[in-house]
C-alpha beads as a LAMMPS data file, in Angstrom:
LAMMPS data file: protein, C-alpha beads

218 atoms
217 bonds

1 atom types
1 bond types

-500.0 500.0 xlo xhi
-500.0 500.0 ylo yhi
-500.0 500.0 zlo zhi

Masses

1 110.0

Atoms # bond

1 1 1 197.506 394.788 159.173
2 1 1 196.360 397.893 160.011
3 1 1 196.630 401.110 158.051
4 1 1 198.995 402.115 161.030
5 1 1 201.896 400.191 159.162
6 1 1 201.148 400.973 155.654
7 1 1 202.197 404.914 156.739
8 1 1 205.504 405.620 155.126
9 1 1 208.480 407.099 157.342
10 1 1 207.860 410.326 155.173
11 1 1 204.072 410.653 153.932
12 1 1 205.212 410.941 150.126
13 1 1 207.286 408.467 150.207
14 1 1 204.391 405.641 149.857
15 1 1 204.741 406.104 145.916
16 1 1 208.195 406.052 145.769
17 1 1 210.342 403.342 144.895
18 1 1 213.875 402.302 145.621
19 1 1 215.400 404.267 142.029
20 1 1 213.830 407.395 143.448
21 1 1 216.261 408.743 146.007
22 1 1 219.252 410.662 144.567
23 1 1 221.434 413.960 145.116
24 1 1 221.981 416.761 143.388
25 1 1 225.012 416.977 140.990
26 1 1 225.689 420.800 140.577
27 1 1 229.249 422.005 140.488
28 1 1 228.605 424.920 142.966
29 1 1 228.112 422.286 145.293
30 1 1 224.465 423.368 145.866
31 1 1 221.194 423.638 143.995
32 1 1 217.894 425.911 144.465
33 1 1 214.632 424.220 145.305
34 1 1 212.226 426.664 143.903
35 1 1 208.461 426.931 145.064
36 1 1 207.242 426.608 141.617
37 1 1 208.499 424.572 138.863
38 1 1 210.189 427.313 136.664
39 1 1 213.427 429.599 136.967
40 1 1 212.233 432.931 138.046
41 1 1 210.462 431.411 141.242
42 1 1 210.808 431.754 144.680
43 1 1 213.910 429.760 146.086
44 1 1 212.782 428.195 149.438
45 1 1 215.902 425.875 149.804
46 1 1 219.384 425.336 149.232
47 1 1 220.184 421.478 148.924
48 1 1 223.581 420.573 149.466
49 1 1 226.119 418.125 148.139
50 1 1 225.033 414.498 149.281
51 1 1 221.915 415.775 150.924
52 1 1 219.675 412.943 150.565
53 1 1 215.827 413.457 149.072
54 1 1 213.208 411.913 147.268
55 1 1 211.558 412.673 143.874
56 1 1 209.131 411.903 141.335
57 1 1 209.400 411.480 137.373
58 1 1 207.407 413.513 135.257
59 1 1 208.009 414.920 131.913
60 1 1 208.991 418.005 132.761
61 1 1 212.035 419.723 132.930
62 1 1 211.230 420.226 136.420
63 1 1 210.914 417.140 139.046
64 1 1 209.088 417.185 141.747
65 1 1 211.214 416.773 145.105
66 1 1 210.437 415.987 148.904
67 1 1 212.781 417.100 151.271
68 1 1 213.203 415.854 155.181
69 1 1 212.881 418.557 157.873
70 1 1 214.899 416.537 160.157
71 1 1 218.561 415.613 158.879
72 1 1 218.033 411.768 161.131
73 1 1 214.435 411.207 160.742
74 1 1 213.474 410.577 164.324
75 1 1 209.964 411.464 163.979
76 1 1 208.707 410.830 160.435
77 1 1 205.303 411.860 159.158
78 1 1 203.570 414.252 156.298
79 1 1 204.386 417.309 158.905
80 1 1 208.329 416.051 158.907
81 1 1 208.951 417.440 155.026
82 1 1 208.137 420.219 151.919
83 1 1 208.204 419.804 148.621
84 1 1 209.535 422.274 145.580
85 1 1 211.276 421.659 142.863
86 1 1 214.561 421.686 140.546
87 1 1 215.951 421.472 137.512
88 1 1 216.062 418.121 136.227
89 1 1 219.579 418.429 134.984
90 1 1 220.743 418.258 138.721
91 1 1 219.376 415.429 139.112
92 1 1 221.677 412.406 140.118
93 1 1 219.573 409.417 140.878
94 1 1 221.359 406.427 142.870
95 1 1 221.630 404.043 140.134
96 1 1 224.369 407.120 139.220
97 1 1 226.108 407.090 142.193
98 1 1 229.932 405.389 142.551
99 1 1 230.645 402.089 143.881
100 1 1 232.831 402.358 146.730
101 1 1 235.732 399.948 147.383
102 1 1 238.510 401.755 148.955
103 1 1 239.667 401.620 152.603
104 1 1 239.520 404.635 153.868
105 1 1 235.877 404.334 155.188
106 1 1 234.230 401.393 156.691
107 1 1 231.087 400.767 158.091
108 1 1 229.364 397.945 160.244
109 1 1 226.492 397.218 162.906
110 1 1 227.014 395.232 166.215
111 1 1 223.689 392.767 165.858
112 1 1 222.246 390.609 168.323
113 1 1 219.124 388.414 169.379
114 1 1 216.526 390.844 170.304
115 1 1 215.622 390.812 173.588
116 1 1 211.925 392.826 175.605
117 1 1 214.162 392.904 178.703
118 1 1 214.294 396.883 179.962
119 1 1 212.024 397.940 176.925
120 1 1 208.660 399.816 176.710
121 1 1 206.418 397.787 174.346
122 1 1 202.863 399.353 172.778
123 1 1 200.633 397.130 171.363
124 1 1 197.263 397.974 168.755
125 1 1 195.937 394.923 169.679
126 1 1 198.115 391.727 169.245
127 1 1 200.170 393.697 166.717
128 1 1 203.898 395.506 168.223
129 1 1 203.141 399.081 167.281
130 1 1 206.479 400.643 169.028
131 1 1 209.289 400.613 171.520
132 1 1 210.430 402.898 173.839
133 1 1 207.715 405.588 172.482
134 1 1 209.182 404.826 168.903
135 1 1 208.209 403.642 165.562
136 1 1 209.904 400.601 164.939
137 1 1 211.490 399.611 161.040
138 1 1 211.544 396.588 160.307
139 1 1 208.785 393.787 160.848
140 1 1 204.787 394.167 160.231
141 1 1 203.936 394.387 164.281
142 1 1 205.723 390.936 165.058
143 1 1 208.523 391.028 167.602
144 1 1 211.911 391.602 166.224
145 1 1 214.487 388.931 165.846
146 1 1 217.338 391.050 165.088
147 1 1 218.675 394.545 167.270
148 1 1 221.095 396.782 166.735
149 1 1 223.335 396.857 170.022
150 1 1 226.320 399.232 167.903
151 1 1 227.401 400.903 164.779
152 1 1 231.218 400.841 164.339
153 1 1 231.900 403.419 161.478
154 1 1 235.579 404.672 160.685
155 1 1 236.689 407.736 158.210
156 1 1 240.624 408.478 157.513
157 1 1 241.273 406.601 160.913
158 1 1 238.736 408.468 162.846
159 1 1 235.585 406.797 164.992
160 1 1 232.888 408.600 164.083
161 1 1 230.079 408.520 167.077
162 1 1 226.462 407.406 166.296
163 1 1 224.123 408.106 169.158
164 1 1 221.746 404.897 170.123
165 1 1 218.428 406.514 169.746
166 1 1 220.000 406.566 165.960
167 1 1 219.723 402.793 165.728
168 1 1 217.111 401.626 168.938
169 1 1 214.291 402.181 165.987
170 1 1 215.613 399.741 163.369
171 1 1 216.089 395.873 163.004
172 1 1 215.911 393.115 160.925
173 1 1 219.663 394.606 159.807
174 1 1 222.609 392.855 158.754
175 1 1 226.193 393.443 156.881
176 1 1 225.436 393.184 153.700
177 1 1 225.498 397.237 152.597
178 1 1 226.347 399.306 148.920
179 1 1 228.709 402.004 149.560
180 1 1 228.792 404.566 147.290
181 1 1 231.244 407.716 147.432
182 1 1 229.546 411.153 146.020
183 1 1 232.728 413.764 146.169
184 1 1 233.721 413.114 150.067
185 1 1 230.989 411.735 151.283
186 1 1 230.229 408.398 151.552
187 1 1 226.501 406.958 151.114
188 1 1 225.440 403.320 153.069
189 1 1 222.033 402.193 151.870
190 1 1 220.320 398.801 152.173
191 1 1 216.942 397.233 152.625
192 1 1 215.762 395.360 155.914
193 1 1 213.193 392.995 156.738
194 1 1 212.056 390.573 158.579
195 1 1 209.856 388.583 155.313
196 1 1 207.468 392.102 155.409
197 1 1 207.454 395.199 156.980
198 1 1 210.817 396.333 154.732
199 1 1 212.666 399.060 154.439
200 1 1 215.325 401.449 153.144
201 1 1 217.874 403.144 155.500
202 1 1 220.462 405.815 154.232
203 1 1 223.062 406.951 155.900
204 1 1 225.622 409.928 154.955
205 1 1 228.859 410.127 155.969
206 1 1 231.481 413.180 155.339
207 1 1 233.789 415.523 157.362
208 1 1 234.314 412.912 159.641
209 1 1 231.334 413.098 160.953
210 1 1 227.297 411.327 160.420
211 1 1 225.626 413.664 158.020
212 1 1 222.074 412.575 157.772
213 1 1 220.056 409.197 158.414
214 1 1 216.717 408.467 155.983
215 1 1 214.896 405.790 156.341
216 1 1 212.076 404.540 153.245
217 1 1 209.155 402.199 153.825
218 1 1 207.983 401.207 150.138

Bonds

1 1 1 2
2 1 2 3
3 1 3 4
4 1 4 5
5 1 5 6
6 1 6 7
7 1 7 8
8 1 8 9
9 1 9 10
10 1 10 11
11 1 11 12
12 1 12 13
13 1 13 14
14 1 14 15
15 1 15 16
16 1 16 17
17 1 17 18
18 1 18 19
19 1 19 20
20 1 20 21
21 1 21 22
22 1 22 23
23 1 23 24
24 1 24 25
25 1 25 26
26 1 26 27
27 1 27 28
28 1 28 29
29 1 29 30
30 1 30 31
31 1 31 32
32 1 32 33
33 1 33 34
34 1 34 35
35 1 35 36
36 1 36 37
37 1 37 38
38 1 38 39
39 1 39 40
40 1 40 41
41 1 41 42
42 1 42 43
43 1 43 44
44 1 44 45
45 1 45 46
46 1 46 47
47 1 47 48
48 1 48 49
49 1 49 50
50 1 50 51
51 1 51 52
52 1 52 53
53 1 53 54
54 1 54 55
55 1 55 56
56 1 56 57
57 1 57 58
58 1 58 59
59 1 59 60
60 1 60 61
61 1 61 62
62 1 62 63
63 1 63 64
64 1 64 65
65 1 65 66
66 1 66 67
67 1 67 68
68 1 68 69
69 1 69 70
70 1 70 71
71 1 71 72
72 1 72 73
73 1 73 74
74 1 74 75
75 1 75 76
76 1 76 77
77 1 77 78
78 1 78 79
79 1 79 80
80 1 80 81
81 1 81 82
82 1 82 83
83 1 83 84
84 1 84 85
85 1 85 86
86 1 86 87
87 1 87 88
88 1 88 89
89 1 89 90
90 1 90 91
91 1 91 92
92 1 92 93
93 1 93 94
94 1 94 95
95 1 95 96
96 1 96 97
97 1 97 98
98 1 98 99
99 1 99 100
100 1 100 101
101 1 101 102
102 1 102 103
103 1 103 104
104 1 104 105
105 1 105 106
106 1 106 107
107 1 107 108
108 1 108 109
109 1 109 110
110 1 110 111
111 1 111 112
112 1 112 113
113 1 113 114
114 1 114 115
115 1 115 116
116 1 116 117
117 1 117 118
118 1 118 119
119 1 119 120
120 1 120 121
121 1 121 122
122 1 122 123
123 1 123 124
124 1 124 125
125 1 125 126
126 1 126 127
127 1 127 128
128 1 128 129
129 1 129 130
130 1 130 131
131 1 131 132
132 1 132 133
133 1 133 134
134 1 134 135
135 1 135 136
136 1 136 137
137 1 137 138
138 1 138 139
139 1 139 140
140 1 140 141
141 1 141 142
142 1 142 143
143 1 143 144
144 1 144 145
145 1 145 146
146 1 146 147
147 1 147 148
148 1 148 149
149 1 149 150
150 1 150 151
151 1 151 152
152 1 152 153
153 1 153 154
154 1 154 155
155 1 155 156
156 1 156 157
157 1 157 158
158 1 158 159
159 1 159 160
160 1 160 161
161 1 161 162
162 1 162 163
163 1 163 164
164 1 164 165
165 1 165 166
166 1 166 167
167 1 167 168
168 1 168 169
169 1 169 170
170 1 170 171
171 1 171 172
172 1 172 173
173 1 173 174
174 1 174 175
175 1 175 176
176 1 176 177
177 1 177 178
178 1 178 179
179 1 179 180
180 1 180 181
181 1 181 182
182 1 182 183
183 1 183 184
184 1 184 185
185 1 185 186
186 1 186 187
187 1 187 188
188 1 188 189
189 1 189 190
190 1 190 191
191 1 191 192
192 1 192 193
193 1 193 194
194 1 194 195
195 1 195 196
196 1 196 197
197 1 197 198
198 1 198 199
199 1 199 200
200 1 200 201
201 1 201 202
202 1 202 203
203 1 203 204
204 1 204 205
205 1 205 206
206 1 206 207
207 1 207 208
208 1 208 209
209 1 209 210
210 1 210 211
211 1 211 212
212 1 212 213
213 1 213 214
214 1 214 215
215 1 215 216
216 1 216 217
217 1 217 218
């Protein structure tokens, strides 16, 4: 397969693995991203409760972390985040993160058979390079089996919308999800695949409302 597919949604994230996503725990609900890895340096971001972003180990005290420009990565690519760096004691990786079983939220896609009827289809040869003008998730340039039609997603009783051009980009999906709950927001991850071409979409949910989408290609 070309290199074409071997790009990562986010440039940095080709090193990454799956234990290498977290949030920050910080009980001012916010932490500094500083340019350089030390205290006195420039602070060049502010990241958030349940703001999703990637990092690297090192031995440090300061870890290395790459942040999306674009809160529901619809165009992913080395130009689409920055790096800096905190503390590593704010660190919460998702192997930290709380299982969610309540009932309060709930979360689930509206699948079918995918169908080429009404869609836009570029090909790098015999390979399926996008649809629609987008980068597909989900198989090595074979034709999906599997679409996302809908995403039904509930909070306190409350539908909470998801635009289409959130979920036209990614298949190979199915029901089988972790929650996990960080304060009061509420974190779906899974991996997708059709055999290769896998991987890892994030969404956040809080204030009744979708907070940010991330999608990982190992």
């Amino acid at each position: 397969m070309k290199n074409f597919f071997i790009i990562t949604t986010l440039l940095f994230f080709s090193n990454l693995n799956y234990g290498q996503i977290a949030v920050i725990k910080d009980s001012d609900g916010f932490t500094n991203v500083r340019k350089l890895p030390k205290s006195d340096s420039e602070i060049i971001y502010k990241l958030k409760d349940s703001e999703i972003f990637g990092y690297l180990e090192t031995k440090s005290d300061w870890i290395t972390i790459y942040i999306s420009k674009n809160k529901y990565q619809l165009e992913c690519d080395e130009d689409y985040y920055f790096t800096g760096y905190i503390h590593k004691s704010r660190l919460c990786p998702i192997d930290n993160w709380e299982v969610y079983n309540g009932t309060e939220f709930s979360f689930n896609y509206e699948l079918k058979k995918f169908s080429l009827e009404n869609k836009i289809c570029d090909y790098d040869g015999k390979w399926l390079t996008k649809i629609n003008g987008r980068r597909i998730y989900g198989t090595d340039g074979n034709i999906p089996k599997t679409e996302v039609s809908g995403i039904n997603a509930t909070l306190n009783g409350k539908t909470i919308d998801i635009p289409n051009m959130l979920y036209e980009d990614i298949f190979e999906c199915d029901n089988k999800f972790t929650i996990n709950k960080n304060k009061d927001d509420y974190i779906v991850h899974q991996w997708n695949s059709d055999g290769a071409g896998a991987y890892l979409i994030v969404w956040v949910f809080g204030n009744e409302k979708l907070k940010q989408r991330m999608i990982l290609i190992p």
